[in-house]
N, C-alpha and C positions, 0 to 999 in steps of 0.2 A: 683511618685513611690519612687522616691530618699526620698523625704521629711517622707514617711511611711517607710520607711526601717530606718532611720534615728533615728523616734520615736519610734522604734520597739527597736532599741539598746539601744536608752537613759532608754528605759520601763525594760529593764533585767538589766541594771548595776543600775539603781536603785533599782530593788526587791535584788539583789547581796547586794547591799550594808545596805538597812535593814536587810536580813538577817543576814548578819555579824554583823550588833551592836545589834540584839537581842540575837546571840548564845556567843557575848564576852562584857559581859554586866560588868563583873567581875572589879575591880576597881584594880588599877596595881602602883606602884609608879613607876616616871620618876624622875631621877636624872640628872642633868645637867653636875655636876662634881664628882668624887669619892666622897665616905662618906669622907674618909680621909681627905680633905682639905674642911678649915673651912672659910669661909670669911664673915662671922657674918651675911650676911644677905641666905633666903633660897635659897635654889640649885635645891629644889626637888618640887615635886605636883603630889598629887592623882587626878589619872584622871582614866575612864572608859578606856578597853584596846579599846574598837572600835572607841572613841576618836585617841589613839595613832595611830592606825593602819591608820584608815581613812586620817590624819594629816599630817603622812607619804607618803601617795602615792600622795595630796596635795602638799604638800612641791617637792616630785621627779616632777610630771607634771610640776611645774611652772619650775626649774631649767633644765629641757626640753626643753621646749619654747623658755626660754633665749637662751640657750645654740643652737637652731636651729634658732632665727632669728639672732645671730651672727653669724651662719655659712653661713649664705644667703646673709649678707651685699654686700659679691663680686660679687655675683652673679643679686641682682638687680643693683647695679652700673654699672655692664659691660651690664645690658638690658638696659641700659638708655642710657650711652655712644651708644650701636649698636641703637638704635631709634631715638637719633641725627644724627650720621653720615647716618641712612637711608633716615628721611626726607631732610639731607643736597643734597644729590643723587639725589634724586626724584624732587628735586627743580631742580636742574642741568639737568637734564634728561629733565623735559618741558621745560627751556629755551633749550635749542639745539635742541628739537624739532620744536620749533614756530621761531629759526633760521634758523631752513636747507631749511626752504621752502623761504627764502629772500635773500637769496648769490647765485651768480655762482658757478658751481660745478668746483671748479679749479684742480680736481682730471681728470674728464677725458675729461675734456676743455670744457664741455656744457656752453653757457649762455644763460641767461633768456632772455626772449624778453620782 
């Protein structure tokens, strides 16, 4: 179900996104730097605006990404740290177990025979 709901979204953000480069087909200059400043080689390119537009949201998504699997680094560090110290536990936890059954109970004077 998950997998058709999936392709069902990928199916409209790409009819969205044809759309939009057939209705902005128009050709747009991009500049890099003001006309003003000259640095002898070009600054600018004609490009189609659903090029821009498209390239745009491109360029945000990945700086997204970034910007959230740096925010997660502490957070898979401290699951890893907590799933050391759990398996540490759980090793501790069966030796004392496979213990208690081989000592005298010096708590409330029982011994084994």
């Amino acid at each position: 179900m998950m997998r058709i709901l999936k392709l069902l979204v990928l199916a409209v953000v790409a009819v969205a996104a044809v759309i939009l480069a057939v209705a902005n087909r128009d050709m747009t200059t991009l500049n890099l730097l003001p006309v003003s400043i000259d640095l002898g080689f070009p600054t600018s390119a004609t490009l189609p605006l659903f090029a821009v537009i498209l390239a745009s949201v491109f360029v945000g998504i990945l700086i997204g990404l970034v910007l959230e699997a740096l925010r997660e680094t502490e957070h898979r560090r401290n699951e890893r740290d907590l799933t050391r110290k759990t398996a540490v536990l759980n090793r501790e936890v069966h030796r004392l177990a496979k213990k208690a059954g081989e000592e005298d109970d010096d708590i409330l004077g029982i011994r084994r025979v």
